[in-house]
C-alpha positions in Angstrom: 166.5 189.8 172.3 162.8 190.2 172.6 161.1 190.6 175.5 157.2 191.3 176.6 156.3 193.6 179.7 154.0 190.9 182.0 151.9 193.8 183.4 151.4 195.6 179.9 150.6 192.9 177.0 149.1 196.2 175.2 152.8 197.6 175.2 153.5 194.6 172.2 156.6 193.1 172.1 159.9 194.9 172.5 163.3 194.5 171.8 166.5 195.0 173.8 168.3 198.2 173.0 170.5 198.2 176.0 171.5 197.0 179.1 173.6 198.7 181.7 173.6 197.8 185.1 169.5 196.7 185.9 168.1 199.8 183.5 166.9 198.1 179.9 165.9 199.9 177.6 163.4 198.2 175.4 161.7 199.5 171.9 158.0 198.1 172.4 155.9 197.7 169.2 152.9 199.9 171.0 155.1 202.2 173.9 158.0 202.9 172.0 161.7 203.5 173.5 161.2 202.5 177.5 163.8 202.6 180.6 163.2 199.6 182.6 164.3 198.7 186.2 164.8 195.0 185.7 165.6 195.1 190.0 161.6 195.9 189.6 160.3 194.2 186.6 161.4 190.8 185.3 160.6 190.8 181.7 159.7 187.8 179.5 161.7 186.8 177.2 160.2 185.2 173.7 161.5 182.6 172.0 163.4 183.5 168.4 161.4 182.5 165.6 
């Protein structure tokens, strides 16, 4: 799944690694490898191409 950070467009666009529970963890394009809280963050998903 890919997914965008809404408060960090600089970040790129990420993909899903994992989910367990509310921690994501996303590869971004520009952050690399991230935890996220999704209790904290609600990510945006993109469409597939």
């Amino acid at each position: 799944m890919l997914v965008r950070h809404p408060q960090r467009p600089e970040w790129g666009v990420g993909q899903v690694q994992s989910v367990v529970g509310e921690r994501v963890t996303v590869n971004f394009e520009h952050a690399g490898k991230l935890l996220i809280n999704a209790a904290q963050v609600a990510l945006d998903v993109l469409d597939a191409p």
